[in-house]
C-alpha positions in Angstrom: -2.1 -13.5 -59.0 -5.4 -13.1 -59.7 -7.8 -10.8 -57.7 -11.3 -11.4 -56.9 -13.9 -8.7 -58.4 -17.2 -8.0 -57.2 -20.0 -6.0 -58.1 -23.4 -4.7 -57.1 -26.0 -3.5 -58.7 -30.2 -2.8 -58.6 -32.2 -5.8 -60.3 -35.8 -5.1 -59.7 -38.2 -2.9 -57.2 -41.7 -3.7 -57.5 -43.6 -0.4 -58.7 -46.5 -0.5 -56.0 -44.3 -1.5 -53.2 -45.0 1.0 -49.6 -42.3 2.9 -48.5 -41.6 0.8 -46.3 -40.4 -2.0 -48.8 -38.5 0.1 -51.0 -36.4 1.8 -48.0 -35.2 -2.1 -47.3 -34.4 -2.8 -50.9 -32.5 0.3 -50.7 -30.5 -0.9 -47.6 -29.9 -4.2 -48.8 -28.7 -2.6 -52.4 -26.2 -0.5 -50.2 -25.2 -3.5 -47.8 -24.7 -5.6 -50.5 -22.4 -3.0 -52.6 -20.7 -2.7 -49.3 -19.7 -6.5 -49.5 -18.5 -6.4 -52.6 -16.1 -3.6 -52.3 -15.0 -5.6 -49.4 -14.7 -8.8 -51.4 -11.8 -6.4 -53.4 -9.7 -5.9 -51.0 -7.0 -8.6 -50.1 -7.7 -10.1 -46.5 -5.0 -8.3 -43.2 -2.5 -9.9 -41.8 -4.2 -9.4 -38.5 -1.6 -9.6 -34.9 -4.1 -8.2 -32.6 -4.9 -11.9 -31.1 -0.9 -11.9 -29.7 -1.6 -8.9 -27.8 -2.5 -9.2 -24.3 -6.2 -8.1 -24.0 -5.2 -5.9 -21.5 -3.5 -3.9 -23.2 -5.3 -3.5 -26.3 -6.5 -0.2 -27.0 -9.8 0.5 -26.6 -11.2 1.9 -29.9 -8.9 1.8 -33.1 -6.1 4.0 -34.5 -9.1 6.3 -36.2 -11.1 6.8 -33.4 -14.1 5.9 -31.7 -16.7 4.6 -34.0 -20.2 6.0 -34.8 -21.7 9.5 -34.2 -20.4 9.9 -30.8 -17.2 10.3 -32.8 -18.5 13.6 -33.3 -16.8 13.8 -36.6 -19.9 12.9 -39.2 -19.4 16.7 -40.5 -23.7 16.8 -40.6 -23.3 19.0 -37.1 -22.9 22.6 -37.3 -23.5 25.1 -35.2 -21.9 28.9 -34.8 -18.4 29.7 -33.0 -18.7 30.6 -29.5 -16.1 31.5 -27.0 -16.3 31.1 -23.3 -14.0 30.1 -20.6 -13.0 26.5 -19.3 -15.4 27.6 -15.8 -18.0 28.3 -17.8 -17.9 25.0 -20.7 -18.1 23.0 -17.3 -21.0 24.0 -16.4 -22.6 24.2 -19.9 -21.7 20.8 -20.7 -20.4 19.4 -17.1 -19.9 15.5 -18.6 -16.6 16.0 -18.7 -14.4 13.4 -17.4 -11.0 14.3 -14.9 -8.3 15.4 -16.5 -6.1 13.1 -14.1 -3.1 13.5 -12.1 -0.7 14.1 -15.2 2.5 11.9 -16.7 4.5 12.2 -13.8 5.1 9.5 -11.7 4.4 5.4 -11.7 2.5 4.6 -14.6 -0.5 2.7 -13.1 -2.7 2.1 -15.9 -5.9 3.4 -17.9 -8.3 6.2 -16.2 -11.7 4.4 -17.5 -13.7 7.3 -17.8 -10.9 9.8 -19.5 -9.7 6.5 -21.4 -6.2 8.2 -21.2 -3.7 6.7 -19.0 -3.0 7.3 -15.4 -0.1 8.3 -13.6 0.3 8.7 -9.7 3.1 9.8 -7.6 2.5 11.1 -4.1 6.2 13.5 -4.0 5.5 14.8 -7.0 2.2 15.5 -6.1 3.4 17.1 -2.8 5.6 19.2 -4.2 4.2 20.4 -7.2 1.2 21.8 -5.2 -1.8 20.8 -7.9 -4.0 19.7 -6.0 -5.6 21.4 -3.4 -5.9 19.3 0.0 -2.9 17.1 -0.6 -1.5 17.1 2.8 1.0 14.2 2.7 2.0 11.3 0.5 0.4 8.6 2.7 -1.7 5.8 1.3 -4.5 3.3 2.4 -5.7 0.2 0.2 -8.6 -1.8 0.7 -9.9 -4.7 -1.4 -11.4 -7.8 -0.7 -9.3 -11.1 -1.7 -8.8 -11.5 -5.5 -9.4 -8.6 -6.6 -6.0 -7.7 -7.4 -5.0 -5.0 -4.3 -1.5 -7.2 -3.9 -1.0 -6.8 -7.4 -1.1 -3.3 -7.5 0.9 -2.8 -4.3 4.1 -5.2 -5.4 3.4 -3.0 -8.8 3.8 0.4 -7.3 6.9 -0.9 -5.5 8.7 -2.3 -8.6 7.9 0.6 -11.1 8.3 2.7 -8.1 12.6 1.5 -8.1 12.6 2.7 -11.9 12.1 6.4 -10.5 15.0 6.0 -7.9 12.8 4.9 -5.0 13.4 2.4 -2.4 11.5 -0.1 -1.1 11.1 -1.2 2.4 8.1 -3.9 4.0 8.8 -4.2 7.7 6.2 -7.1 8.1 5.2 -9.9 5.1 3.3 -12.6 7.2 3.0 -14.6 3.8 6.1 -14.3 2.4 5.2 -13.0 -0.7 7.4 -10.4 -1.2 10.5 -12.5 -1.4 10.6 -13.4 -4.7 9.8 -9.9 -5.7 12.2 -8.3 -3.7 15.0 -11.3 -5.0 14.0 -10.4 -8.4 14.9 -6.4 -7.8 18.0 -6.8 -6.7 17.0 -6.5 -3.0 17.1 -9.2 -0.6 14.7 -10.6 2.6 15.3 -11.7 6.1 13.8 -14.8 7.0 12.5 -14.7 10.6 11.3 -17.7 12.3 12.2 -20.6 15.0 15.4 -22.4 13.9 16.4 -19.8 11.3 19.7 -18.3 11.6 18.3 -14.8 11.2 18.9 -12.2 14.2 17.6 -8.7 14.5 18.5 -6.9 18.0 16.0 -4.3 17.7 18.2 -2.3 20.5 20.4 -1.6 18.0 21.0 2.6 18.0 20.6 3.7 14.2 23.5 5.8 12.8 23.3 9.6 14.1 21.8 12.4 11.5 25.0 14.7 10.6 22.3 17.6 11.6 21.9 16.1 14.7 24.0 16.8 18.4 25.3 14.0 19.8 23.6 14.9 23.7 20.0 14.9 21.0 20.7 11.6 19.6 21.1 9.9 22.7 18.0 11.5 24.3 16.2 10.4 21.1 17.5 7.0 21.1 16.8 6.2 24.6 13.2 7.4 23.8 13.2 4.7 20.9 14.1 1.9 23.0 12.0 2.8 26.1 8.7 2.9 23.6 9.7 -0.2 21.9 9.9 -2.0 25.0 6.8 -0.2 26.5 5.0 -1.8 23.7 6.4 -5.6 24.1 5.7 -5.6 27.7 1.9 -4.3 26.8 1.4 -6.9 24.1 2.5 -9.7 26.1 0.4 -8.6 29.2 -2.4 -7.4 26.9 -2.9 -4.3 29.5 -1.5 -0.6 29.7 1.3 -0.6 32.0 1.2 1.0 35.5 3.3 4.0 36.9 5.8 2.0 38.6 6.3 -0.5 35.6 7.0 2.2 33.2 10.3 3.5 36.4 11.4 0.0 36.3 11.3 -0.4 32.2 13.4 3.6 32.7 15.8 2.1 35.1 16.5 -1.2 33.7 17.7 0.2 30.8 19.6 2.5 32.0 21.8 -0.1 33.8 21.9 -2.6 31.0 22.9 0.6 28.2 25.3 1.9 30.9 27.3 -1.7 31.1 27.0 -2.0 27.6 28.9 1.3 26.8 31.2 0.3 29.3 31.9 -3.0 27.5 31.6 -1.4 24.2 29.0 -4.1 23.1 25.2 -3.1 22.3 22.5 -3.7 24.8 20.7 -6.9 24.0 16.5 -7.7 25.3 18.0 -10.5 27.5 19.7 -8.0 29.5 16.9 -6.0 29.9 15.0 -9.1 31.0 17.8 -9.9 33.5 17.5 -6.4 35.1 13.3 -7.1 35.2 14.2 -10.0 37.4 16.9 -8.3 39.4 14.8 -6.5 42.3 17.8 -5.6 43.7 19.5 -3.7 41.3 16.7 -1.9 40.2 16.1 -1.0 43.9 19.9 0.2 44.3 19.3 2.0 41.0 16.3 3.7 42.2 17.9 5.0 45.3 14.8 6.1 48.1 12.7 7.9 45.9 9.5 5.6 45.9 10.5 2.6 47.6 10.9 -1.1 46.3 10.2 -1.8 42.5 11.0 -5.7 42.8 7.2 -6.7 43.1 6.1 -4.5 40.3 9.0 -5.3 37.6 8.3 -9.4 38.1 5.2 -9.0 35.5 7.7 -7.4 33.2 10.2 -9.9 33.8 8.1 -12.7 32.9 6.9 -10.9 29.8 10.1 -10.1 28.3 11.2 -13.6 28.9 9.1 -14.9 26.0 11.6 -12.9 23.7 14.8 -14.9 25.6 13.1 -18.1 25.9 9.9 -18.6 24.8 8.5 -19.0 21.2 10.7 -16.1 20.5 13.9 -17.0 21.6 16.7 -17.1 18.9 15.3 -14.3 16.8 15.9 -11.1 18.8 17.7 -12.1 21.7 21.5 -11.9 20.0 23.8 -9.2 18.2 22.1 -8.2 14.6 23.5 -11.0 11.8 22.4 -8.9 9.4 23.6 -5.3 8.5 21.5 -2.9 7.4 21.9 -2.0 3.6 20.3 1.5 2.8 21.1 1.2 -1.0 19.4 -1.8 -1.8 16.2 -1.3 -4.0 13.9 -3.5 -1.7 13.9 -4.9 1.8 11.2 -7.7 3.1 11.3 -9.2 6.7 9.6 -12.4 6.1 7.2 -13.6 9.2 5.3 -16.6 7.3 6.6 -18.8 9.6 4.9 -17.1 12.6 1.4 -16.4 13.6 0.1 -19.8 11.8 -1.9 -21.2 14.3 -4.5 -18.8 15.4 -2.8 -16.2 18.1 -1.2 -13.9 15.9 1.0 -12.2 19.1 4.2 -14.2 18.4 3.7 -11.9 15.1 2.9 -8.9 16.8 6.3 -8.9 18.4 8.3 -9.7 16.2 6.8 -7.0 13.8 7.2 -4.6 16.6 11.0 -5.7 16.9 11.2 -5.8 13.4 10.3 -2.3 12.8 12.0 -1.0 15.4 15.4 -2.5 13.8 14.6 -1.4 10.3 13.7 2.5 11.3 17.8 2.6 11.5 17.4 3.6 7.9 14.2 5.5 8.1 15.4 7.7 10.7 17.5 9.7 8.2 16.5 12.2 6.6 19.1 12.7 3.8 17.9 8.3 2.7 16.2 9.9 -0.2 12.5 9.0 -1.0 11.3 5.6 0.4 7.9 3.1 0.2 7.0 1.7 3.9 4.4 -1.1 2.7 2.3 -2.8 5.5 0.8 -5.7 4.1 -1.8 -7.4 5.6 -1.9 -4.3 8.2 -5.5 -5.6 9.4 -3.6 -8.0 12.0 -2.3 -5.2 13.3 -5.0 -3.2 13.8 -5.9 -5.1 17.7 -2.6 -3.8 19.0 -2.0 -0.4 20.6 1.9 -0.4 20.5 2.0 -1.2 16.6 -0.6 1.6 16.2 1.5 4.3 17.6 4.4 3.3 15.9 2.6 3.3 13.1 1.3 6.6 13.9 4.7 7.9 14.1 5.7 6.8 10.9 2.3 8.5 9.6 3.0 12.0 11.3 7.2 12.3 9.9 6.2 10.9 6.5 6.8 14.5 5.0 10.4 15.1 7.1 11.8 12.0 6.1 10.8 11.8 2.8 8.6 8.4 3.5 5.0 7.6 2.1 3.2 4.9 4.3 1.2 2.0 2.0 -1.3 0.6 4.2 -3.0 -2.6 3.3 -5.8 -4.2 4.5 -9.2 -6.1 3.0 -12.1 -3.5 4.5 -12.8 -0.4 5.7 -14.2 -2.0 8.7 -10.7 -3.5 9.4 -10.0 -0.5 11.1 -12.9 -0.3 13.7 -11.6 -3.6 15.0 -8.9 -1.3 16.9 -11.5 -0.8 20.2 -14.4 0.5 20.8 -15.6 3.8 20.1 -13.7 6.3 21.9 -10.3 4.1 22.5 -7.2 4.5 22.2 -6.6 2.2 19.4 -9.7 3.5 18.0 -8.4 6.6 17.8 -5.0 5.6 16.7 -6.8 3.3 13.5 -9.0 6.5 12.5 -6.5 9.2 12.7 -4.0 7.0 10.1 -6.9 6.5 7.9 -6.9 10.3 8.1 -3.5 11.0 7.4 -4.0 9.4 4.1 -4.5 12.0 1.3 -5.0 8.9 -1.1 -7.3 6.2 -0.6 -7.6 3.5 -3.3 -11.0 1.4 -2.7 -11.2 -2.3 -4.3 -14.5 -3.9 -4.8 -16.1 -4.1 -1.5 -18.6 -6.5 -0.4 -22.1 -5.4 0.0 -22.5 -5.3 4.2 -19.1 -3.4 3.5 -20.6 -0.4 1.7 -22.1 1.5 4.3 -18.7 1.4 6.5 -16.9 2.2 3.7 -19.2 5.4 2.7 -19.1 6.9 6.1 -15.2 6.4 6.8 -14.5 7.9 3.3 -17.0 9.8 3.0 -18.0 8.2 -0.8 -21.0 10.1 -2.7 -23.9 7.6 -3.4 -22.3 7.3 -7.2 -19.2 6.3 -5.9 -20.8 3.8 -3.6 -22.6 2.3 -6.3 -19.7 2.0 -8.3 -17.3 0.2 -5.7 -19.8 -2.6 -5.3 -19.8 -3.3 -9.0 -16.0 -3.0 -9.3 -14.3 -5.8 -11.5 -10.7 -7.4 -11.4 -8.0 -4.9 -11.5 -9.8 -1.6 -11.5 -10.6 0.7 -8.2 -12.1 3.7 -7.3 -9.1 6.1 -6.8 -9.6 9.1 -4.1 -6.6 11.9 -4.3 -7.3 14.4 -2.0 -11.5 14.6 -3.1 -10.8 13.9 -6.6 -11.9 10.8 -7.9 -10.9 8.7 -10.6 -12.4 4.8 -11.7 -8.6 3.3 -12.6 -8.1 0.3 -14.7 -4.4 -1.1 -13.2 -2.6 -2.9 -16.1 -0.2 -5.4 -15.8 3.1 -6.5 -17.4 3.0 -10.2 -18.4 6.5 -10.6 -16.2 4.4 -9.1 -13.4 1.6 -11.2 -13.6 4.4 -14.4 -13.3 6.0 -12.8 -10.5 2.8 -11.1 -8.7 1.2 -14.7 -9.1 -0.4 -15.5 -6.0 -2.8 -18.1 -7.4 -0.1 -20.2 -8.5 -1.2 -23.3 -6.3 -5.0 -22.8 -7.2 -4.1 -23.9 -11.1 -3.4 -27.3 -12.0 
């Protein structure tokens, strides 16, 4: 096989030319012997182009190129020792040295160009980081710029390290294929579905827990979950004597139940509403007649029994509770479509009222509670304090809370400064130790900076954010985080797949 040679040498430099010309000759003499040692050597079998771009590495095997290599062996300068404290302040362009390697690999720290690793327990636990008060989580991005991608990727990898999943609301159903494709499985909620959920059903009883405690705490369950159905349907707090009648009627419905050995159903509770006479017997002469005051309730639990709602949370569970399986999804596409968005409302509030069977135990191991699309929920006091609870037991129960929504501002919609749900939306936000901020639109940047409390360089840098990469706050550190994804996760994360072709 033959092989090509090549050489190079100097022909001719006129003797009067200016320094000038005879420093070009010279570079074009030493380009030119450059190509022809090149010429030499056979040609690579290059596989670079197969490799997702993604995940090429940035600079080659030998390092970055050029001077700031730092490896040109023309610097030198004497030894000195000094501590780290005091290198950072000599030389303070430094990037973070991240978060470590434990935990969910989430992709490439840009400015450390190492990768990046985040695992709210393990940061708990391990005590690193100084303000890390819980493992909560808030995500805001605005649409395609890859925020669902990174939460279905945080709950997939997240199984890997003996996690489980759970998502208590999906109002666009994408995390049934995911879910499908775990191992887990989804419940489909929706008129003419054959799903059920009774959300009055009593979750199992803690072994650290006395029987006379359970019962006290799962009466205070049911009375708050219907507390907050009656308010969303009425779109008002509820008086003093609504809140005795809510007390009494389930009393007598849970009372009958036990007797019959069934589990108390919403229809029953309704019934009772509607039954000024019982509720009257039940009450005794303590504050006189309650029939006038339950008939609003009546009528607003009614929309659960026959209304829009009926067939969904009206009837004994058809579905058991599995705490083993990787991932759980309650699927709500196929409510809230049309505009109103309170049909969705309660069925989320009786979906996560069913589902905290599982989260109420403190021996279920370490669990994901994913709100997608929590800016519909932000208008709604009861979801906000149920939310809130969740928030505030995260660390007993092992649980870290993923909120989801597209803008900071999402939660100011709550009310009005000073409100309740105001309140509510702003103290979650603060029981996040880890916010994760996604490219934000321009009139979003000033709410954003004061609710987060951004420095005018992160500002700058979340308005110029691209695809994929987000401006990572862990408890005041802050890291500019490239997420990378796995070709099998870009085909089951797709949610552009009917914008192509």
């Amino acid at each position: 096989m033959s092989r090509t040679r090549a050489s190079a040498s100097p022909l001719y430099v006129p003797r009067k030319a200016s320094r000038a010309e005879q420093r070009a000759a010279r570079a074009g003499f030493a380009e030119a012997r450059r190509q022809a040692r090149l010429a030499g050597i056979p040609p690579k079998h290059r596989t670079e182009e197969a490799i997702d771009p993604e995940l090429r590495p940035t600079y080659p095997a030998t390092g970055r190129p050029g001077r700031a290599s730092a490896r040109s062996g023309k610097l030198r300068l004497p030894a000195h020792r000094m501590t780290t404290a005091t290198a950072s302040g000599a030389y303070p362009f430094v990037a973070e040295g991240g978060l470590g390697a434990e935990g969910v690999f989430i992709g490439r720290d840009v400015h450390a160009e190492a990768a990046f690793c985040f695992d709210p327990f393990s940061l708990y636990n391990s005590g690193r980081i100084d303000g890390f008060t819980n493992p909560n989580v808030v995500l805001a991005g605005i649409i395609g710029m890859g925020k669902s991608a990174l939460a279905k990727s945080i709950a997939t990898r997240s199984i890997a390290h003996g996690y489980r999943i759970y998502i208590p609301c999906d109002p666009k159903g994408e995390w049934t294929g995911v879910a499908q494709a775990l191992g887990g499985y989804s419940i489909a909620l929706g008129p003419g579905l054959p799903g059920r959920l009774n959300p009055l059903d009593a979750p199992p009883r803690p072994a650290s827990v006395g029987q006379d405690d359970w019962a006290t705490e799962v009466r205070k369950r049911r009375l708050m979950l219907l507390a907050g159905l009656a308010r969303t349907v009425l779109k008002r707090d509820l008086l003093p004597m609504e809140h005795t009648a809510l007390d009494l009627a389930l009393d007598l419905v849970v009372a009958e139940a036990t007797d019959r050995g069934t589990v108390p159903l919403l229809g029953e509770i309704a019934q009772a509403l509607g039954s000024p006479e019982r509720l009257d017997q039940a009450l005794g002469h303590e504050g006189g007649h309650l029939g006038s005051a339950a008939q609003d309730l009546a009528h607003a639990l009614r929309r659960l029994v026959h209304g829009d709602l009926s067939g969904m949370f009206d009837a004994p569970s058809t579905v058991a509770f599995d705490p083993t399986a990787p991932m759980l999804s309650i699927d709500l596409s196929r409510l809230g479509g049309a505009g109103d968005d309170t049909a969705l409302v309660l069925a989320m509030t009786c979906a996560s009222a069913w589902m905290e069977s599982a989260l109420a135990d403190p021996d279920g191991g370490r669990r994901w509670v994913i709100y997608d699309e929590a800016w519909r929920l932000m208008r709604h006091v009861g979801l906000l304090e149920r939310m809130q609870s969740q928030w505030k037991l995260s660390r007993g129960l092992g649980i870290a809370n993923l909120m989801v929504i597209h803008r900071l501002s999402d939660l100011l919609s709550a009310g009005d400064a000073g409100s309740r749900g105001r309140v509510l939306a702003e103290g979650l936000l603060a029981d996040c130790s880890t916010r994760i901020i996604y490219r934000q639109e321009p009139d979003q940047l000033a709410a954003a900076a004061s609710l987060l409390g951004l420095t005018g360089v992160e500002t700058q840098a979340v308005s110029a954010l691209t695809k994929g990469r987000g401006l990572w706050k862990v408890a005041g550190r802050s890291f500019i985080t490239q997420h990378i994804l796995h070709p099998a996760e870009r085909e089951l994360f797709d949610t552009d797949a009917r914008m192509a072709a």
